[in-house]
C-alpha positions as CSV (number, residue, x, y, z in Angstrom):
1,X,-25.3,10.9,-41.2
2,X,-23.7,8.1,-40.4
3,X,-20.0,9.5,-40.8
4,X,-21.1,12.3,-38.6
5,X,-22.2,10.1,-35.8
6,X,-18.9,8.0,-36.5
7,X,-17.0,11.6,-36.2
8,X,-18.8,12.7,-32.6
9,X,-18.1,9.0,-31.1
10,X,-14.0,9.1,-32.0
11,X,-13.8,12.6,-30.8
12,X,-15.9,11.5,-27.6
13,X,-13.6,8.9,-26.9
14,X,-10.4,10.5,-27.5
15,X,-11.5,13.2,-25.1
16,X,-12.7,10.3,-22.5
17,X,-9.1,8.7,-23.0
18,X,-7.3,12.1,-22.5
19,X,-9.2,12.2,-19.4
20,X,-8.2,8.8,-18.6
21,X,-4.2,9.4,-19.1
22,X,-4.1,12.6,-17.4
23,X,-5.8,11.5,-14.1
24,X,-3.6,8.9,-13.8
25,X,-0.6,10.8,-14.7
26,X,-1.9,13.1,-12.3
27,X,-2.3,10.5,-9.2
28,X,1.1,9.5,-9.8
29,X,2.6,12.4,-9.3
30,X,0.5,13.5,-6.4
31,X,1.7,9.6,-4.9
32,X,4.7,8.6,-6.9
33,X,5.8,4.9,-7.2
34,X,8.7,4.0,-4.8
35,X,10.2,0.6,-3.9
36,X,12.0,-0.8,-0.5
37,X,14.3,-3.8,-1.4
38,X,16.7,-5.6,0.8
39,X,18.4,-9.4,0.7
40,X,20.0,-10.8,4.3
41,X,21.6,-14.2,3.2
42,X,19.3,-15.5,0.7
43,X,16.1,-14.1,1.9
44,X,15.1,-10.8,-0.7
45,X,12.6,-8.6,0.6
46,X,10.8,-6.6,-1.9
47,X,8.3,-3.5,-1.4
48,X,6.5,-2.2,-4.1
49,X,4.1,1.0,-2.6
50,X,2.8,4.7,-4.4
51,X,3.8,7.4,-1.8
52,X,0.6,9.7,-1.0
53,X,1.4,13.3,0.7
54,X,-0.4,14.5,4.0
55,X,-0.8,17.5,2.5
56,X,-2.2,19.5,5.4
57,X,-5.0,16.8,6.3
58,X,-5.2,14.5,9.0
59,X,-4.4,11.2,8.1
60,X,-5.5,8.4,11.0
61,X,-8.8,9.1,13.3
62,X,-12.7,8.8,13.0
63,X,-14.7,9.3,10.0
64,X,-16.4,12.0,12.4
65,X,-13.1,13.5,12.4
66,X,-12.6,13.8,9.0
67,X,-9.6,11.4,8.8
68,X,-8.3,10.3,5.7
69,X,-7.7,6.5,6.6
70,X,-10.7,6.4,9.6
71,X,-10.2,3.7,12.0
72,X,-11.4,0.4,11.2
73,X,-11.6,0.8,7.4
74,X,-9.7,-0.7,4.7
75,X,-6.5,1.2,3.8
76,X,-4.9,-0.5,0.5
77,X,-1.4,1.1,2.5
78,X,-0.2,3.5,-0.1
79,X,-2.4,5.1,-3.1
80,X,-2.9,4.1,-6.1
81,X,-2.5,0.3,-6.9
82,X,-2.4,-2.1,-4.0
83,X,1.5,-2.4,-1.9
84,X,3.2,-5.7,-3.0
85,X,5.2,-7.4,-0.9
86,X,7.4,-10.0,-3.1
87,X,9.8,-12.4,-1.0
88,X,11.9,-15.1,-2.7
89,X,11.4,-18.6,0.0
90,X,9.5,-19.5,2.4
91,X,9.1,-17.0,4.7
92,X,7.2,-15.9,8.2
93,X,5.9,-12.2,8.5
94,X,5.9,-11.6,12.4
95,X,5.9,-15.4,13.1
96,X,3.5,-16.1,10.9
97,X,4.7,-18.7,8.0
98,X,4.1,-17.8,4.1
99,X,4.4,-18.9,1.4
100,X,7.6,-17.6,-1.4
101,X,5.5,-15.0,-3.7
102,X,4.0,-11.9,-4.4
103,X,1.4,-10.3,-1.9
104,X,-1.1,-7.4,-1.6
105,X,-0.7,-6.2,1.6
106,X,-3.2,-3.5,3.3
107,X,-4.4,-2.0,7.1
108,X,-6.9,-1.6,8.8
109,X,-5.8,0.9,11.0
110,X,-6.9,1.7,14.5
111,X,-6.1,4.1,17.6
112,X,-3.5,2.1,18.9
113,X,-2.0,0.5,15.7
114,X,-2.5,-1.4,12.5
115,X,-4.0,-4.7,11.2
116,X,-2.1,-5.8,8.4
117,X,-2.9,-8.5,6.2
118,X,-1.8,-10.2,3.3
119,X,-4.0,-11.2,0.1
120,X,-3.3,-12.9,-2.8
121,X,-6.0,-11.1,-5.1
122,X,-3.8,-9.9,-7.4
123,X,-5.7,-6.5,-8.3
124,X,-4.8,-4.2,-10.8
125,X,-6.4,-1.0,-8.5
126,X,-6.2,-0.8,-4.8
127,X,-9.2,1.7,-4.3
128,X,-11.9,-1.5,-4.0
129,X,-11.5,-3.8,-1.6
130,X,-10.3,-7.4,-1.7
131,X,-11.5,-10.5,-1.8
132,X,-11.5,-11.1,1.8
133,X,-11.4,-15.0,1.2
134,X,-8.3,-14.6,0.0
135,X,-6.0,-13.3,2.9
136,X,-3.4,-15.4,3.9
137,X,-2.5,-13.7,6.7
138,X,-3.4,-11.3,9.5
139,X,-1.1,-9.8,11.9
140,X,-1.5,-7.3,14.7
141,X,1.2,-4.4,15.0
142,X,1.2,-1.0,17.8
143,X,2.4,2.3,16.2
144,X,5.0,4.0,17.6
145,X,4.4,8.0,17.7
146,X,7.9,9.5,17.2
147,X,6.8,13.3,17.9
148,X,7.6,14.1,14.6
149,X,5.5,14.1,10.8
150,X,6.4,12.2,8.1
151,X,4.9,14.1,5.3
152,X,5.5,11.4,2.5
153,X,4.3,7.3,3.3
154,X,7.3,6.0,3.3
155,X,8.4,2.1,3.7
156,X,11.9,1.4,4.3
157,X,13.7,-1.8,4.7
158,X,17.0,-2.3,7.4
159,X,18.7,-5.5,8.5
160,X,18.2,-6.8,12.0
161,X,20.7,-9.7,12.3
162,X,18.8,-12.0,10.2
163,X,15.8,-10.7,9.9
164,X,14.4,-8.2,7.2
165,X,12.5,-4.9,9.6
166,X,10.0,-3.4,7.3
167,X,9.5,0.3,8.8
168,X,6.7,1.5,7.7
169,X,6.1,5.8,8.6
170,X,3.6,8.6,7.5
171,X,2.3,11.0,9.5
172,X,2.5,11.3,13.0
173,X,2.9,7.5,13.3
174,X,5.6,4.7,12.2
175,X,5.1,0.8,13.0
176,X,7.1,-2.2,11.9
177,X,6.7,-6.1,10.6
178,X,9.7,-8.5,10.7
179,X,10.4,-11.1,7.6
180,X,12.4,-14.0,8.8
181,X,13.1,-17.0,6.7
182,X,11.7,-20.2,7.5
């Protein structure tokens, strides 16, 4: 009896970790992993994001709406794990001073543009929210609407003199944050 039971569990949890491997397998290639990196006289910039796929659905707008990313909710700014934002010195993100290291970064998007923050939770997953408590910094950005769709989230990186523009795009909208060095 006790083999048997022994038997059912190891199937049952070979099945569950099946399940497991495929999903994620599967949410990677529906958002696949993509990096932005770029270095302007010392200072390297580093992106780490997944790439989710509009996909036919509308993306930014009210719950009522049916939006993906409603207004005024957390938006972990990509899929699957949280975007990392790694930067080798001292730094300032739209004027704002940071410190060198590794950030989540996430939105809180609205009508006219984004909130974006930066958190040093450290999560594995970015489907649950942060810790809050832990943001190191909150800055304000307006999305441009270029009259075109960019089906694929897509963060690149260009060099502004000295400065680092990371131009961020999906949908009908695109916005930008600036990295300077201290």
């Amino acid at each position: 009896m006790g083999r048997k039971i022994l038997i059912v569990f190891g199937v049952f949890a070979i099945v569950i970790m099946a399940a497991l491997l495929y999903m994620n397998n599967r949410n990677r290639t529906l958002s696949p992993p993509d990096r932005a990196t770029l270095e302007i006289k010392g200072l390297k910039v580093s992106v780490e994001y997944s790439r989710p796929s509009v996909r036919g659905r509308l993306i930014f707008g009210t719950e009522a709406n049916g939006a993906l990313q409603p207004f005024g909710k957390y938006w972990r700014l990509g899929a699957n794990e949280p975007t990392l934002l790694t930067v080798n010195k001292n730094f300032k993100l739209n004027g704002i001073p940071v410190k060198a290291g590794s950030y989540d970064v996430y939105a809180i998007p609205s009508a006219e543009g984004f909130e974006i923050r930066l958190n040093q939770d450290g999560r594995f997953w970015g489907y649950t929210e942060p810790d809050y408590t832990l943001d190191v910094l909150t800055t304000t950005v307006t999305a441009k609407h270029p009259g075109t769709s960019v089906e694929q989230f897509t963060i690149k990186t260009k060099a502004s003199g000295d400065r680092v523009l990371l131009v961020f795009a999906w949908a009908d909208r695109q916005w930008e944050l600036t990295v300077t060095g201290e």
